[in-house]
Z-matrix of the N, CA and C atoms (Angstrom, degrees):
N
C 1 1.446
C 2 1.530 1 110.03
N 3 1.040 2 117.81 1 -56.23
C 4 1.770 3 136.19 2 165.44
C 5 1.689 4 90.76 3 -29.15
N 6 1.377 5 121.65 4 -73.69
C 7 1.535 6 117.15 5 -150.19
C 8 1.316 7 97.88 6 -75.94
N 9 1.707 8 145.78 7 2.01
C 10 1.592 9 120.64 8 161.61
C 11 1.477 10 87.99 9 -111.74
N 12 1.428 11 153.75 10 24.35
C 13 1.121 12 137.17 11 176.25
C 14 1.992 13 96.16 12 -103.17
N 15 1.296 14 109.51 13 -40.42
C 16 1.397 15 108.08 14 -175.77
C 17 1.236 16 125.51 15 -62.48
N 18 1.862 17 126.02 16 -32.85
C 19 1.354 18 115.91 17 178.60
C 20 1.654 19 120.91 18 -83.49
N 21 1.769 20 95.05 19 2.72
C 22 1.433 21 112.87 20 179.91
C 23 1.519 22 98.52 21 -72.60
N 24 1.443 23 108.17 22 -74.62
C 25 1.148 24 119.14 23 -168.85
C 26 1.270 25 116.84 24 -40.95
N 27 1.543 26 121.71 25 -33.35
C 28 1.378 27 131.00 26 -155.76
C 29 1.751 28 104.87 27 -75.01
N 30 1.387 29 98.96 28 -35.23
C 31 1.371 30 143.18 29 168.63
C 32 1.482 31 131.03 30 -32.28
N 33 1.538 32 100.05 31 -55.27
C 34 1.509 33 142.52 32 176.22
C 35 1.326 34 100.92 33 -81.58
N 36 1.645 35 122.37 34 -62.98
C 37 1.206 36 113.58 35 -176.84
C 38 1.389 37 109.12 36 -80.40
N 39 1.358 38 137.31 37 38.20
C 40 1.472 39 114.13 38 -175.99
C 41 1.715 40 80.05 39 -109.42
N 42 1.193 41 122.15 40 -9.01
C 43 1.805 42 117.65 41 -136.14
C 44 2.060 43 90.45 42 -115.34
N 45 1.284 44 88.23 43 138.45
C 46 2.092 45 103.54 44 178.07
C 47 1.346 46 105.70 45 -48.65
N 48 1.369 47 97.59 46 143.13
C 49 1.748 48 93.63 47 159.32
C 50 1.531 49 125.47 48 -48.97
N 51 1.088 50 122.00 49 -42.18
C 52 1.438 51 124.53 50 178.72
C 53 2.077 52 93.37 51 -59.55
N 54 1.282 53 148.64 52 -39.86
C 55 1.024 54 121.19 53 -144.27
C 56 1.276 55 96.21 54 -106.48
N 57 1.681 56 120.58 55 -23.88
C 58 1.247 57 120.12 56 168.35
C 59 1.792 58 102.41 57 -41.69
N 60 1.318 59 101.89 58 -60.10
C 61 1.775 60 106.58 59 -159.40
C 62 1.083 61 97.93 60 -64.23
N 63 1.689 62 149.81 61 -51.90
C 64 1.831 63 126.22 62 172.43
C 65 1.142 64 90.10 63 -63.40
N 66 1.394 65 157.79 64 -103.16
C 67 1.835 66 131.52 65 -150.83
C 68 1.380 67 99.17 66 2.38
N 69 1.941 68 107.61 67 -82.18
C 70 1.515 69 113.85 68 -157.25
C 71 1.624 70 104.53 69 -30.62
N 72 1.663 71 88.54 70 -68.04
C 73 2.208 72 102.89 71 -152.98
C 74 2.127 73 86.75 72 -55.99
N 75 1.106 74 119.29 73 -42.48
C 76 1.831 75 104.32 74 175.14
C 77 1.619 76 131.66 75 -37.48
N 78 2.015 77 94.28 76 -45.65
C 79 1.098 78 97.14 77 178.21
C 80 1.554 79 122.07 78 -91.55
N 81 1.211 80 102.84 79 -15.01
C 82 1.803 81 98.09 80 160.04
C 83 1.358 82 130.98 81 -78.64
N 84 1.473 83 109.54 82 -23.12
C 85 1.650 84 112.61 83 148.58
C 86 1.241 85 126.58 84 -54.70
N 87 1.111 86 106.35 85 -41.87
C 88 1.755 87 108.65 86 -179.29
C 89 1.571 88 98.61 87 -79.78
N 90 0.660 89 126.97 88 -46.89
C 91 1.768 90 126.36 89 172.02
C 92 1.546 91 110.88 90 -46.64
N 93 1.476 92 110.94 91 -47.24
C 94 1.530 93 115.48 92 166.94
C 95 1.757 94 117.96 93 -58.44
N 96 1.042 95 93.10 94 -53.94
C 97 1.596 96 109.58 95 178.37
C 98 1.624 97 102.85 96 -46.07
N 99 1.425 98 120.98 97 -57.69
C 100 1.537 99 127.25 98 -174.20
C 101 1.911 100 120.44 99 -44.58
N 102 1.914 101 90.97 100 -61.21
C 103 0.967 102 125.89 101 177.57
C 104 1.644 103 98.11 102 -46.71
N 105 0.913 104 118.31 103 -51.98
C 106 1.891 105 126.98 104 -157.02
C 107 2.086 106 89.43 105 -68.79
N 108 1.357 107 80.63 106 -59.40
C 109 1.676 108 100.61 107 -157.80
C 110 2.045 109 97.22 108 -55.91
N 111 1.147 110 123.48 109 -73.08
C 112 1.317 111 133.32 110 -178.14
C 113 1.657 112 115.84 111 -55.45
N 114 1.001 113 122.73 112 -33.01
C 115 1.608 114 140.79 113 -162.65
C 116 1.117 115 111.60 114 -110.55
N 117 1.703 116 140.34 115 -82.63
C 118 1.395 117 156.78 116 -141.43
C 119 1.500 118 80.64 117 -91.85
N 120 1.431 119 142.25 118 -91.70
C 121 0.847 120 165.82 119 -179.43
C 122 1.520 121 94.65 120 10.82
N 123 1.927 122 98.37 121 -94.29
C 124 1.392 123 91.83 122 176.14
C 125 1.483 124 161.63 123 -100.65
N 126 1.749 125 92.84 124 24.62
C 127 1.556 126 115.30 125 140.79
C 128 1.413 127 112.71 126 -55.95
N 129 1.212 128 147.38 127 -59.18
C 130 1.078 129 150.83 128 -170.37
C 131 1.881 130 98.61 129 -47.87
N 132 1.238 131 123.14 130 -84.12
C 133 1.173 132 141.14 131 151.49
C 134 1.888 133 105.23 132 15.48
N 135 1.924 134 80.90 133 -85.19
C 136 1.665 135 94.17 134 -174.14
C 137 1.883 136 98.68 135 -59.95
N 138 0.885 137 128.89 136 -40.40
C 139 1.518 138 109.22 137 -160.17
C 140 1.570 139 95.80 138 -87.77
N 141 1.307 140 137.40 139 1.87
C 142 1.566 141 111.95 140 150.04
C 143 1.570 142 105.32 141 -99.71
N 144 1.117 143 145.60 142 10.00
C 145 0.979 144 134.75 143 122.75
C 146 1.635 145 124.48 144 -23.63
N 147 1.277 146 103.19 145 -74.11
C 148 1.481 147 115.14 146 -175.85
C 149 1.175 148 127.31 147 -58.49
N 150 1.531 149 109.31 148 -29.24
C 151 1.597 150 142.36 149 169.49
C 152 1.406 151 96.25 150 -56.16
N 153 1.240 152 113.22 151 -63.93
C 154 1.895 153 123.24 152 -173.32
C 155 1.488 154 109.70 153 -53.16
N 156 1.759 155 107.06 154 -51.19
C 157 1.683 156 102.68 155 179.01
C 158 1.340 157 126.58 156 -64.17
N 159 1.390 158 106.18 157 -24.87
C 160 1.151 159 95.63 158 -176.31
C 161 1.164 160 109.48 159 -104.96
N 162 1.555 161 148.79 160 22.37
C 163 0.923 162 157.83 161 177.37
C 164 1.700 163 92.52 162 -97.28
N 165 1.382 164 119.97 163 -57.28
C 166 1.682 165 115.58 164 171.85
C 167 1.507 166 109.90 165 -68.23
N 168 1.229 167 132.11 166 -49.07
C 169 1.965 168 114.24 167 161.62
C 170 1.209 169 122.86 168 -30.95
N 171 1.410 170 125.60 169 -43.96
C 172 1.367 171 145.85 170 174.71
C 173 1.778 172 104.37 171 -51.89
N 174 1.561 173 91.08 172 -76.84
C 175 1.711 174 87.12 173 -178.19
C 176 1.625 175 118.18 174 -52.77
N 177 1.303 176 105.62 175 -40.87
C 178 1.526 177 118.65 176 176.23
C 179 1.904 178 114.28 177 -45.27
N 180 1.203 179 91.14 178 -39.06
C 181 1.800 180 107.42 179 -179.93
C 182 1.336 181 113.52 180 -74.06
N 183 1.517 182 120.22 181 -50.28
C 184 1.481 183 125.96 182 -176.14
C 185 1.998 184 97.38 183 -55.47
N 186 1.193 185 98.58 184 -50.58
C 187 1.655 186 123.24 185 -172.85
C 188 2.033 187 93.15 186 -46.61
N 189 0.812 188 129.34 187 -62.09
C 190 1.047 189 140.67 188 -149.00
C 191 1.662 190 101.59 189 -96.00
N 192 1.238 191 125.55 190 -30.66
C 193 1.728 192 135.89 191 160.99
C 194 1.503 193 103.93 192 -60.82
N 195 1.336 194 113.81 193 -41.49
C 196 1.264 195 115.47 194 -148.80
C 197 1.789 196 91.36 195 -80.41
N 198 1.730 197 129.46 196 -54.05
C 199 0.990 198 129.66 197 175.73
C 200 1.536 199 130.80 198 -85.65
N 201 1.813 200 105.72 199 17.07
C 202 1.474 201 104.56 200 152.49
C 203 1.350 202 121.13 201 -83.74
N 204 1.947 203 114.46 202 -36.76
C 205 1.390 204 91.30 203 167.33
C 206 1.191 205 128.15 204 -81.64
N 207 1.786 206 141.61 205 29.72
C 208 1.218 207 145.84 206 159.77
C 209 1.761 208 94.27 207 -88.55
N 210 1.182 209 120.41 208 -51.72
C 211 1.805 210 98.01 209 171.97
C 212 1.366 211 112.34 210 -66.97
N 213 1.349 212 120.88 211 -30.16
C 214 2.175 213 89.47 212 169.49
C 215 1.142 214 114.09 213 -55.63
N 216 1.810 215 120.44 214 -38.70
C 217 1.310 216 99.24 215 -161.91
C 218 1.683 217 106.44 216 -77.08
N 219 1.375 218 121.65 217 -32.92
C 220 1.396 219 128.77 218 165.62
C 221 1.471 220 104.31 219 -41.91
N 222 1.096 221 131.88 220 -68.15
C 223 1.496 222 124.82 221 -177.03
C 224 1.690 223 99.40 222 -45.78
N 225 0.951 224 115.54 223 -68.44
C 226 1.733 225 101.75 224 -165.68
C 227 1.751 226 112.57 225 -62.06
N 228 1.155 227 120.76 226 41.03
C 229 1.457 228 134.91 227 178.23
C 230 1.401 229 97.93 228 47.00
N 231 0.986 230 138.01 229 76.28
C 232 1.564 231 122.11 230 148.72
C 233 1.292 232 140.62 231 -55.34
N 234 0.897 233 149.43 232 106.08
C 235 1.223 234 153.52 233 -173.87
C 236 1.269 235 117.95 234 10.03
N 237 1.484 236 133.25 235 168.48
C 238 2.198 237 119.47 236 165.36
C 239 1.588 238 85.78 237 -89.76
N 240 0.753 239 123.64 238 -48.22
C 241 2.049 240 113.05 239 -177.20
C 242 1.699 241 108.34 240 -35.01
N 243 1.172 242 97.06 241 -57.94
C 244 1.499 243 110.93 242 177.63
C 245 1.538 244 126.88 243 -49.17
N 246 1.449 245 119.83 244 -46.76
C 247 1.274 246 128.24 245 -150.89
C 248 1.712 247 92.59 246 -109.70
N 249 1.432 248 121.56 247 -16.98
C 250 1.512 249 104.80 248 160.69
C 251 1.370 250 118.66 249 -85.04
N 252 1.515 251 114.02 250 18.61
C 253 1.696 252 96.41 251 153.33
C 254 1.906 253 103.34 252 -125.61
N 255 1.505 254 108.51 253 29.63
C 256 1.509 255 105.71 254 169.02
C 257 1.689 256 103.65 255 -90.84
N 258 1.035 257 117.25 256 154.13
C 259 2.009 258 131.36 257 -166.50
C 260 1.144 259 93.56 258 -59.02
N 261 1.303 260 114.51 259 151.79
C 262 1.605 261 124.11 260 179.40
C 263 1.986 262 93.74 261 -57.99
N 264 1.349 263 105.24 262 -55.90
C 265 1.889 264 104.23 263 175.95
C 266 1.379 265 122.07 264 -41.61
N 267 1.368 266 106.92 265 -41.26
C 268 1.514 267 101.67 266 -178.47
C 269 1.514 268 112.62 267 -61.19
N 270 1.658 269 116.80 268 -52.19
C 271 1.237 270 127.79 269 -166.07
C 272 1.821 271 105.21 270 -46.96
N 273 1.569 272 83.21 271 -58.21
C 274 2.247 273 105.52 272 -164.41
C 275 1.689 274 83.27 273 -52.48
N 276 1.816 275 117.78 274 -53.53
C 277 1.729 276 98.20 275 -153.18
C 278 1.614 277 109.40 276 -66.43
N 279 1.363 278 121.44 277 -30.74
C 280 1.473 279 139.21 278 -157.91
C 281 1.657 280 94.22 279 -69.23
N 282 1.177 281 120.62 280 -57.61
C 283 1.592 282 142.54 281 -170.67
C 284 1.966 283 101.14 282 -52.56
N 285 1.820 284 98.94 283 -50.75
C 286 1.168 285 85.94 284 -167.29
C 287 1.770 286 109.31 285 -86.86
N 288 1.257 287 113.18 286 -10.63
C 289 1.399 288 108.69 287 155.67
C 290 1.546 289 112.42 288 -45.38
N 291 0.961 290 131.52 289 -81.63
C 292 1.659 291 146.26 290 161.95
C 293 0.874 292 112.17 291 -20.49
N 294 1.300 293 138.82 292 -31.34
C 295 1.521 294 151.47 293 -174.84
C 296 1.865 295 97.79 294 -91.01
N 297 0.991 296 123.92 295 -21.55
C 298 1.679 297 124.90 296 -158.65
C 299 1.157 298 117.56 297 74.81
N 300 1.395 299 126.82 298 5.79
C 301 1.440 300 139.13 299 -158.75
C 302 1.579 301 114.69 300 -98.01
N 303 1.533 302 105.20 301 99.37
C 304 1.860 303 102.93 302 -176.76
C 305 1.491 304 110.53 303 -65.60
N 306 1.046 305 136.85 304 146.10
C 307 1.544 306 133.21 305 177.83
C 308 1.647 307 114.31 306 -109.98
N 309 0.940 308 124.36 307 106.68
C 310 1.526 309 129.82 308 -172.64
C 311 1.658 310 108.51 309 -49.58
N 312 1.630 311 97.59 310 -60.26
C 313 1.346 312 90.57 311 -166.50
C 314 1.603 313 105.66 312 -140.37
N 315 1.282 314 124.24 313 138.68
C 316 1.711 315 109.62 314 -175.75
C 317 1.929 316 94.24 315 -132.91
N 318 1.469 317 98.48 316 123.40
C 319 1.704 318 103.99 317 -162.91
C 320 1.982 319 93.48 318 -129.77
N 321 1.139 320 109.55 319 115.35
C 322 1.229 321 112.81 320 -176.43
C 323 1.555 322 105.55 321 -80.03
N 324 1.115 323 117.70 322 148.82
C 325 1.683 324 117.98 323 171.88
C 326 1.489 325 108.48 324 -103.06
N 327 1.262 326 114.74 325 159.59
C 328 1.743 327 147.60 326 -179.42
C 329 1.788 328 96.17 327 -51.02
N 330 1.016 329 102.84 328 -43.86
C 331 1.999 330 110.79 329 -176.55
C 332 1.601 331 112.56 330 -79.80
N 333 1.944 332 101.12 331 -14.89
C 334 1.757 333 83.84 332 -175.30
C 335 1.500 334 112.51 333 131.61
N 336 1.587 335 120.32 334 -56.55
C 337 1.005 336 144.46 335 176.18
C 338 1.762 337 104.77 336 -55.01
N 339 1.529 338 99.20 337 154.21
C 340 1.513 339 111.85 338 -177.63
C 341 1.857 340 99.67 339 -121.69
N 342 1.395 341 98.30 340 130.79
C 343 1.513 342 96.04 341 160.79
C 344 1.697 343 100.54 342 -106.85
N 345 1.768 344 78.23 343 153.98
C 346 1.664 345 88.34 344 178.70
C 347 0.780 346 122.21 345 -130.79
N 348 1.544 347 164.14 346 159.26
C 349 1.439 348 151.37 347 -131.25
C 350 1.643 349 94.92 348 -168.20
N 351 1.487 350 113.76 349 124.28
C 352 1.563 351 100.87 350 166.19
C 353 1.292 352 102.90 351 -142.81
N 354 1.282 353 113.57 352 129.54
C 355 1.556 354 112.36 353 -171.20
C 356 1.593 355 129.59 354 -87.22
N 357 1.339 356 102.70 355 -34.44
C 358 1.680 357 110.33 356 158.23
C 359 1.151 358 120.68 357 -175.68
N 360 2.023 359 94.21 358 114.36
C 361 1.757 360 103.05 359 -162.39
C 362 1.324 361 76.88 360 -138.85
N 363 1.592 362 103.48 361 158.12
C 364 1.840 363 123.31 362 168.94
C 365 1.847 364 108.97 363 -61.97
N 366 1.417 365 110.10 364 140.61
C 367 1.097 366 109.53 365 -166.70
C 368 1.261 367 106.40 366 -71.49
N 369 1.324 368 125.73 367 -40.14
C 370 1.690 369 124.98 368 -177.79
C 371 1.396 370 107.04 369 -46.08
N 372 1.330 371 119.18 370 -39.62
C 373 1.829 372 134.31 371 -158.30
C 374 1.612 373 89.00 372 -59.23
N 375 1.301 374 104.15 373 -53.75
C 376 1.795 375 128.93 374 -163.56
C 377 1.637 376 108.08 375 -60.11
N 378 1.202 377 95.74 376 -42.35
C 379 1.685 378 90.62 377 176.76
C 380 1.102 379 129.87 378 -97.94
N 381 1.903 380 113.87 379 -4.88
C 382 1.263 381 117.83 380 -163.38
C 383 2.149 382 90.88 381 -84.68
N 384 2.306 383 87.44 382 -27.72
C 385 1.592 384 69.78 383 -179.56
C 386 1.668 385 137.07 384 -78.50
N 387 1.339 386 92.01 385 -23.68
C 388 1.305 387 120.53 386 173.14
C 389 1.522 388 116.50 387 -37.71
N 390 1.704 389 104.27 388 -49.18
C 391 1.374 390 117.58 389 174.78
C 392 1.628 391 121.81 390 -78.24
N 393 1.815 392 100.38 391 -24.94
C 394 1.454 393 106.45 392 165.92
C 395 1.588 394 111.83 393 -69.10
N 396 1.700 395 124.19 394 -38.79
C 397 1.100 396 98.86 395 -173.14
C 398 1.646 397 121.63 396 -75.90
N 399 1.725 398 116.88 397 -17.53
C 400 1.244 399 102.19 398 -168.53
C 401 1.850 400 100.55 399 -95.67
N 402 1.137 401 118.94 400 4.84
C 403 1.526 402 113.27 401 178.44
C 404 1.737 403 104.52 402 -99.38
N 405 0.992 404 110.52 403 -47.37
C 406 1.448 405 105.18 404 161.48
C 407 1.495 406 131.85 405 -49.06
N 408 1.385 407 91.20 406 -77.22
C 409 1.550 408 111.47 407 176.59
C 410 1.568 409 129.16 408 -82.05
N 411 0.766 410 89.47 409 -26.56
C 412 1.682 411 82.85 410 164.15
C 413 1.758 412 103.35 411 91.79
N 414 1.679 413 107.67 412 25.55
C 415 1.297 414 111.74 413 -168.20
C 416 1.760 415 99.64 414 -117.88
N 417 1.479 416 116.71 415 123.67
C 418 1.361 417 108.38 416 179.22
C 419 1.800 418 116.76 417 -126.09
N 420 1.135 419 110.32 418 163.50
C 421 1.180 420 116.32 419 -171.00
C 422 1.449 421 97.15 420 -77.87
N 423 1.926 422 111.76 421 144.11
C 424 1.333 423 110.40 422 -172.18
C 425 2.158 424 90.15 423 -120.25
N 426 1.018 425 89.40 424 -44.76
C 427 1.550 426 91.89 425 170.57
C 428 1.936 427 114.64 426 -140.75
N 429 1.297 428 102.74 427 164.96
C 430 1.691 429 105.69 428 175.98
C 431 1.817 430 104.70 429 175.22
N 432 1.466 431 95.05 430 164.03
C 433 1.429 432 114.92 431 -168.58
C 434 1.152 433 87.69 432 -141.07
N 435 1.874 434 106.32 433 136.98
C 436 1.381 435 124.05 434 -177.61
C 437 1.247 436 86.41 435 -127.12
N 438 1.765 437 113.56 436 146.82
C 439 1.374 438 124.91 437 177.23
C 440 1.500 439 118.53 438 -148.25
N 441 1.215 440 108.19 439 80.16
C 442 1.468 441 111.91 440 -168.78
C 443 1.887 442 131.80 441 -47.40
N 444 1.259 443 118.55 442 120.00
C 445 1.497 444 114.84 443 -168.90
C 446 1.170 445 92.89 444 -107.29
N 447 0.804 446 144.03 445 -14.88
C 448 1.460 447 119.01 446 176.24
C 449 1.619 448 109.43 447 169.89
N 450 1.585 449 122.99 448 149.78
C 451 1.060 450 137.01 449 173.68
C 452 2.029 451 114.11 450 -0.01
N 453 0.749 452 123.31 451 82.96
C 454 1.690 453 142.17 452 -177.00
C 455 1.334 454 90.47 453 68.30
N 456 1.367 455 136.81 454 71.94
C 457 1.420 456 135.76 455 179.64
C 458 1.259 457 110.51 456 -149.07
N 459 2.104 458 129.13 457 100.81
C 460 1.387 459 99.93 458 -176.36
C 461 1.494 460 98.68 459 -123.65
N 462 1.191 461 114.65 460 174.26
C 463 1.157 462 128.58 461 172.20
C 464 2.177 463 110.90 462 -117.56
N 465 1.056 464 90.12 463 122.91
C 466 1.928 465 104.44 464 -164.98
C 467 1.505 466 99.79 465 -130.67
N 468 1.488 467 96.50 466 146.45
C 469 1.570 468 138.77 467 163.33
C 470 1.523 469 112.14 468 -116.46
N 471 0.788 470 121.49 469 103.24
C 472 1.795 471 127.08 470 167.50
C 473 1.780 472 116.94 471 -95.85
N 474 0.935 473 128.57 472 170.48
C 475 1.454 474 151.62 473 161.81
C 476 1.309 475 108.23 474 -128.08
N 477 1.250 476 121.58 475 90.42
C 478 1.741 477 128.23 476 174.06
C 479 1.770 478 118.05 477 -96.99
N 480 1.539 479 107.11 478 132.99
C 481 1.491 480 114.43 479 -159.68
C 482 1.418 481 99.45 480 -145.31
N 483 1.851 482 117.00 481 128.08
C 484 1.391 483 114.78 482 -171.42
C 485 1.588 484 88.45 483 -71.84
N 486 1.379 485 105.66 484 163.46
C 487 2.148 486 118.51 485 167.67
C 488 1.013 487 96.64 486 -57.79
N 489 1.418 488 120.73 487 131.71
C 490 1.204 489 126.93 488 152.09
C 491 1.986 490 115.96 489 104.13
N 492 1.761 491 99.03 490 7.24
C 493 1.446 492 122.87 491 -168.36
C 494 1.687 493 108.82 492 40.92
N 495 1.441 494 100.32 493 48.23
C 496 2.176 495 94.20 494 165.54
C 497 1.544 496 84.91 495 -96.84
């Protein structure tokens, strides 16, 4: 420790008072600079991050409040007058409750249409709903990929569209 502390020191003391003191104010800038750059920097970063997620959880939640009470009222049979002005989401999520069918992911498109994502439901469940939504509702499949996992077990992607694209 002695032999890199001594050619420092020797170093320090060879140098004017004036150059010691810019050294000092240099190396506390650069110390500032570090501190800012490594530390402040990307806290700042991460906490609008967090700002952002939870600003989309939020919308995601209202989104998802808003179309559970369209499946109560769907669960208690509402009328066909009624349920062609409930969201294409409410109808597909309410149906696949009823169906036993968990839905991974439900992503509406720019045109109207709902994709739907199901990761592993019995195939009968899948088609009985499939056939419930377009005989009921008036909602039909425009595209989909079936991918079988196992013994009456599939995994599906749909594109769902009311008749007539409302």
């Amino acid at each position: 420790m002695n032999a890199v502390m001594t050619p420092i020191l020797r170093y320090w003391q060879g140098r004017t008072t004036r150059e010691q003191f810019l050294l000092a104010v240099t190396g506390g800038l650069l110390l500032v600079l570090l501190v800012s750059v490594l530390i402040v920097q990307p806290l700042l970063r991460m906490n609008e991050r967090a700002r952002d997620d939870y600003a989309a959880a939020m919308r995601l939640y209202r989104s998802i409040q808003a179309d559970a009470r369209a499946y109560r009222e769907l669960a208690a049979d509402t009328s066909a007058g009624e349920q062609s002005t409930q969201s294409l989401r409410s109808v597909v999520g309410s149906l696949a409750l009823r169906h036993e069918i968990s839905l991974a992911r439900m992503v509406p498109t720019e045109d109207g249409a709902l994709t739907v994502n199901i990761d592993r439901a019995p195939t009968r469940s899948v088609m009985r709903w499939l056939i419930d939504l377009d005989e009921r509702h008036g909602i039909q499949v425009m595209a989909s990929t079936m991918d079988r996992e196992g013994e009456g077990i599939v995994s599906a992607s749909f594109v769902l569209r009311r008749r007539g694209g409302v």
